[in-house]
N, C-alpha and C positions, 0 to 999 in steps of 0.2 A: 459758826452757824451757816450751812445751805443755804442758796438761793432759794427760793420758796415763786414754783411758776402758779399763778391765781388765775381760775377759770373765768368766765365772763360772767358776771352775778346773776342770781337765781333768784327771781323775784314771784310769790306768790299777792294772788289780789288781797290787798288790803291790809299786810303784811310788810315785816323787813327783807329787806333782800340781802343775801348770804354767797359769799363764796366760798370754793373749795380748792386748795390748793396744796400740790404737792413738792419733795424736793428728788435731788437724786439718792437719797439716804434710806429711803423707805418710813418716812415719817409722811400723812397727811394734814391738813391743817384745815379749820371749818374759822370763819368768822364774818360780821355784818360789814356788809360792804361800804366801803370810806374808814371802815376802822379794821381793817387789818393790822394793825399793829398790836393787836389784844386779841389774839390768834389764840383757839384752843388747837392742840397736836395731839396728835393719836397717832399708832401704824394705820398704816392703807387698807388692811383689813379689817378695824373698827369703823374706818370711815366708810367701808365699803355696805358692812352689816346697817349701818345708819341707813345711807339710801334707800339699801332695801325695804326698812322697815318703812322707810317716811313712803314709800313706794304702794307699801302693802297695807298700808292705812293704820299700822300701829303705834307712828307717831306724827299726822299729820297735825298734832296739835304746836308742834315746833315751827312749822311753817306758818 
């Protein structure tokens, strides 16, 4: 398994707060910060579609 590099957590108010993190594989990984080890993985292109949406207010019910 890759090293897995984890962004600095993403915290919405009132909310968990979530990193995102990638390897040199082309795999991205999404999980609640202090528990990265129960990591969901996806390609970088799903995780990318995510953002957008959580962006575009079609799922800011995850945050």
């Amino acid at each position: 398994m890759s090293d897995i590099t984890w962004e600095a957590p993403f915290c919405a108010s009132g909310n968990n707060c979530f990193r995102l993190g990638t390897d040199n594989e082309g795999n991205a990984y999404i999980a609640v910060s202090g528990q990265e080890e129960n990591h969901l993985t996806d390609s970088r292109e799903a995780l990318r579609t995510l953002i957008r949406d959580i962006k575009a207010g079609k799922a800011d019910h995850l945050l």
